[in-house]
C-alpha positions, 0 to 999 in steps of 0.5 A: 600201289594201284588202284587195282591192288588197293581193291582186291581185299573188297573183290575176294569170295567170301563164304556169303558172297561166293563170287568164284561159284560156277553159277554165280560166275555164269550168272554173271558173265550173262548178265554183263555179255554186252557190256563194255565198262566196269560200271556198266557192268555194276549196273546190269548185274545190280539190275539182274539181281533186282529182277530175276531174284525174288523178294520172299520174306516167308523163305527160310533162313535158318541156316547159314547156307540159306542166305548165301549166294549160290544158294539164293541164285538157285532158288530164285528167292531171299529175303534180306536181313542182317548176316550177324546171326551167323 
């Protein structure tokens, strides 16, 4: 098994984090234009996120759907907390 297959269960969509969105996939392909390597990649996103979603701890999350995220990239706006309660 490669290192490629041994990875794909960790890179599958998920109902939180719904990487095959259409935003979150032309998100993205934005953020990571022009960069080449993978961690390079890693690193434009995980900055991107920082930068251009706020941190709100009075956003709502009384739903599932608040936390999840397409809904968070569209609003701009989250606040971070355990996901056990749904």
């Amino acid at each position: 098994m490669n290192n490629d297959e041994k990875l794909h269960p960790y890179l599958e969509s998920t109902y939180f984090i719904d990487s095959d969105s259409a935003n979150i996939f032309s998100y993205a392909n934005a953020i990571c234009v022009a960069e080449q390597t993978d961690t390079d990649k890693a690193i434009a996103l995980c900055y991107g996120v920082r930068d251009d979603i706020r941190y709100d701890p009075y956003s709502r999350v009384d739903k599932r759907e608040a936390v999840r995220a397409s809904n968070v990239l569209q609003k701009k706006r989250a606040f971070a907390f355990p996901k056990r309660f749904y």
